[in-house]
C-alpha positions in Angstrom: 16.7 32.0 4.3 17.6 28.7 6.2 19.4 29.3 9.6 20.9 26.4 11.2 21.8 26.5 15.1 24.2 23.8 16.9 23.5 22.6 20.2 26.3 20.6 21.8 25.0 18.3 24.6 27.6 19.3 28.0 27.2 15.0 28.5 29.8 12.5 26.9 27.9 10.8 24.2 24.8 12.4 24.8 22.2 13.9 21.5 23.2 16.9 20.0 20.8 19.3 19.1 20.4 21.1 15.3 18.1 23.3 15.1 16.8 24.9 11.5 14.8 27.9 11.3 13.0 28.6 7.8 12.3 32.5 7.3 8.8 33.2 4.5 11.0 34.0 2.1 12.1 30.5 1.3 10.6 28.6 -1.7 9.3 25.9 -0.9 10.8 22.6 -1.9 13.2 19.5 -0.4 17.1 20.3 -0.3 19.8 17.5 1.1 21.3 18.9 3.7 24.5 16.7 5.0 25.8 16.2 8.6 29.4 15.2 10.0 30.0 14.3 13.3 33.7 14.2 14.1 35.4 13.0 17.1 39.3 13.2 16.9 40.3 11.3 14.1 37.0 9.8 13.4 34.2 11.0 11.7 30.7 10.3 10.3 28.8 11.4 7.9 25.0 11.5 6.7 22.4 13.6 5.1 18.9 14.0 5.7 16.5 15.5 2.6 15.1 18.7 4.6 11.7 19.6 3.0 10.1 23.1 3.4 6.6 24.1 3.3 5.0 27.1 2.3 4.0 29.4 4.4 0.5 30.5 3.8 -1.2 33.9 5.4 -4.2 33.1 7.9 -7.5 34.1 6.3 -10.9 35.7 8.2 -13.6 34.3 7.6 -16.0 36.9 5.5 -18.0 39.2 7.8 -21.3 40.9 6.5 -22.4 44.4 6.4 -25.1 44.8 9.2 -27.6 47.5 9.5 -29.3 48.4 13.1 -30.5 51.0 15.0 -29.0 53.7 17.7 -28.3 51.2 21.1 -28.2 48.1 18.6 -25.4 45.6 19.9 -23.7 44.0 16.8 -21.4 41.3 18.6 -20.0 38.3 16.2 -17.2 35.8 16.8 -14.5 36.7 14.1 -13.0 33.0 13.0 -9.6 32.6 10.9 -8.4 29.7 9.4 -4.6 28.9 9.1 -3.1 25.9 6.9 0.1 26.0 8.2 0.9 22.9 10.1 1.8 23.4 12.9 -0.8 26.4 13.2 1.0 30.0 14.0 0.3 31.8 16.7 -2.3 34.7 15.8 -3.0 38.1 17.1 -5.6 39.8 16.4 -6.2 44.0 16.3 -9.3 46.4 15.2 -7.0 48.9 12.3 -10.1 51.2 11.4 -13.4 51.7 12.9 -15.7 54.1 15.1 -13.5 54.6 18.7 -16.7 52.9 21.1 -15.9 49.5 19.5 -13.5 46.4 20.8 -12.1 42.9 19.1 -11.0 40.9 22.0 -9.3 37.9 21.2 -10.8 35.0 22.4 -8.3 31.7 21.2 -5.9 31.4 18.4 -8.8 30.9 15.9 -11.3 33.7 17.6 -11.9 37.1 18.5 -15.1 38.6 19.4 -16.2 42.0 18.1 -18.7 44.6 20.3 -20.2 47.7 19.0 -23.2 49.6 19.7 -23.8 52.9 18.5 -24.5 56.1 20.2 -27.1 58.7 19.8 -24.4 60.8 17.8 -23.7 57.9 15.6 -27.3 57.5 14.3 -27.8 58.4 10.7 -24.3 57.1 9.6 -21.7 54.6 7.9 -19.1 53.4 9.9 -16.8 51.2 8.0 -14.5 48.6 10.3 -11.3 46.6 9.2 -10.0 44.1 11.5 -6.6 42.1 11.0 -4.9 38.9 12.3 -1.3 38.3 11.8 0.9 35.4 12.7 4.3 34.9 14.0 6.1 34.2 10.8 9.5 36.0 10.3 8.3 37.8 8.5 5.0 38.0 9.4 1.8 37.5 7.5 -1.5 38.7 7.4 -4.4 38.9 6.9 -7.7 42.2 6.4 -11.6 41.8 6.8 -13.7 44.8 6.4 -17.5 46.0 6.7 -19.6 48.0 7.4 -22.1 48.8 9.8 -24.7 50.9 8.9 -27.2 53.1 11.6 -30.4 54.3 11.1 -31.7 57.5 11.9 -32.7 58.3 15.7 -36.6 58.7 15.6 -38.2 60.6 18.5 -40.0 58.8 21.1 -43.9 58.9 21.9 -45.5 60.1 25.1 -49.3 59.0 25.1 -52.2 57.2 26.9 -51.5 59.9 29.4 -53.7 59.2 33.0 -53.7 60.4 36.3 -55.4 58.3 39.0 -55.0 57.6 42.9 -52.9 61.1 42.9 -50.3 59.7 40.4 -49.6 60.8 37.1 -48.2 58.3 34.4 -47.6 57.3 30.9 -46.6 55.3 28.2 -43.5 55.5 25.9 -43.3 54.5 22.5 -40.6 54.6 20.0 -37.7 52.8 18.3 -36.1 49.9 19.9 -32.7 49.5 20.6 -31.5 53.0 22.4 -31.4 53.6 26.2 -34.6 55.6 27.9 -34.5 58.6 30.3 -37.4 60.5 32.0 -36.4 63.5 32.8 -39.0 65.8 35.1 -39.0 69.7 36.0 -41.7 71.4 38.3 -41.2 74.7 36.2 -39.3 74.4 33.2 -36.7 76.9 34.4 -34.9 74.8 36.9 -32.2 72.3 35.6 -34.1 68.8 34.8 -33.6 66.1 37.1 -33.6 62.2 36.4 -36.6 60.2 37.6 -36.1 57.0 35.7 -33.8 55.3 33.3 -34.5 52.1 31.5 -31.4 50.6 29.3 -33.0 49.4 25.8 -36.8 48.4 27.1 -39.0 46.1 25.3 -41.6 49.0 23.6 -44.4 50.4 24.7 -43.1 51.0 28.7 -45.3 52.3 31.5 -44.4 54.5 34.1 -46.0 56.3 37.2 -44.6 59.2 39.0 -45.0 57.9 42.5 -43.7 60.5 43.9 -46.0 63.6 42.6 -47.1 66.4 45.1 -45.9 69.5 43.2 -48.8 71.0 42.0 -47.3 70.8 38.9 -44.9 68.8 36.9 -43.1 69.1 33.4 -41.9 65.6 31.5 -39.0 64.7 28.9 -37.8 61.5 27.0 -34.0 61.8 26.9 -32.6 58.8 24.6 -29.3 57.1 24.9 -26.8 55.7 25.1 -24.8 57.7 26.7 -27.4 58.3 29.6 -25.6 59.4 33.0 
């Protein structure tokens, strides 16, 4: 549909205004379209050929499957394209996808995408859609989905174990990407306190208990995230 508006001007012989509106549903094509101006007993005619576009849906850019591990960041710049000339105006929105992950949109053409998964996501599939949409009446859009796939959590390594000086200490080995937590108990019946949390380390780490003067001490590698 063609909607055409009329805009007097409130100034003697000042423009007038016509304003057409084309909705999506329009083929395209060029139609005459004629225009009379009359003032009292005088009048003017003339017509204009009014040619209409077609209005194309933006499009996203593919997106690949990734695959990473637990505390992995996947962030990407999602990029559209749009034909239409002028460009719409695009908004961008995550439809389907694990909860702990955001689009935000960046510019008309951009959005950036953040997930990293969480010790309860390890060992799984999670697919993601994301979706742009543009201002047309009505609107068009457009769907992008993938997957990101995460591997199973391994265990972390305690070893080269050493006590020297009157501090005890040790290395920690194990999968990069999650979050680290010692976690230290002087009799294994108390609730375990935090000593040290390290947020996706570069593998092996060292660490010294500098503060050991119980006569004896009890050790745990909590992995993350979440880590309080």
């Amino acid at each position: 549909m063609v909607t055409a508006v009329y805009a007097a001007n409130p100034i003697a012989g000042g423009a007038n205004t016509l304003t057409f509106t084309v909705s999506n549903t329009v083929t395209a094509g060029t139609s005459n379209v004629t225009i009379t101006a009359t003032c009292g007993l005088i009048s003017h005619t003339t017509t204009i050929a009014l040619t209409v576009l077609a209005s194309t849906p933006p499009v996203i850019v593919a997106i690949s499957n990734r695959t990473v591990n637990v505390g992995q960041t996947v962030a990407f710049a999602a990029s559209v394209t749009d034909s239409n000339q002028p460009p719409k105006m695009l908004t961008y929105s995550l439809l389907a996808g694990a909860t702990n992950a955001t689009l935000s949109q960046v510019n008309n053409t951009n959005a950036n995408f953040v997930f990293r998964p969480l010790v309860t996501q390890a060992n799984s599939t999670n697919n993601f859609t994301l979706e742009v949409s543009d201002n047309s009446s009505p609107s068009l859009s457009a769907t992008q989905s993938f997957a990101v796939v995460v591997n199973p959590l391994s265990a972390p390594d305690i070893n080269n174990i050493s006590f020297y000086g009157g501090q005890f200490g040790f290395s920690v080995s194990g999968q990069s990407g999650p979050d680290f937590e010692i976690q230290m108990s002087t009799n294994l019946q108390q609730q375990w306190s935090n000593v040290f949390i390290t947020n996706s380390p570069g593998l092996p780490f060292n660490w010294t208990d500098t503060a050991f003067i119980a006569p004896q001490r009890f050790y745990c590698v909590k992995l993350g995230p979440p880590l309080p």
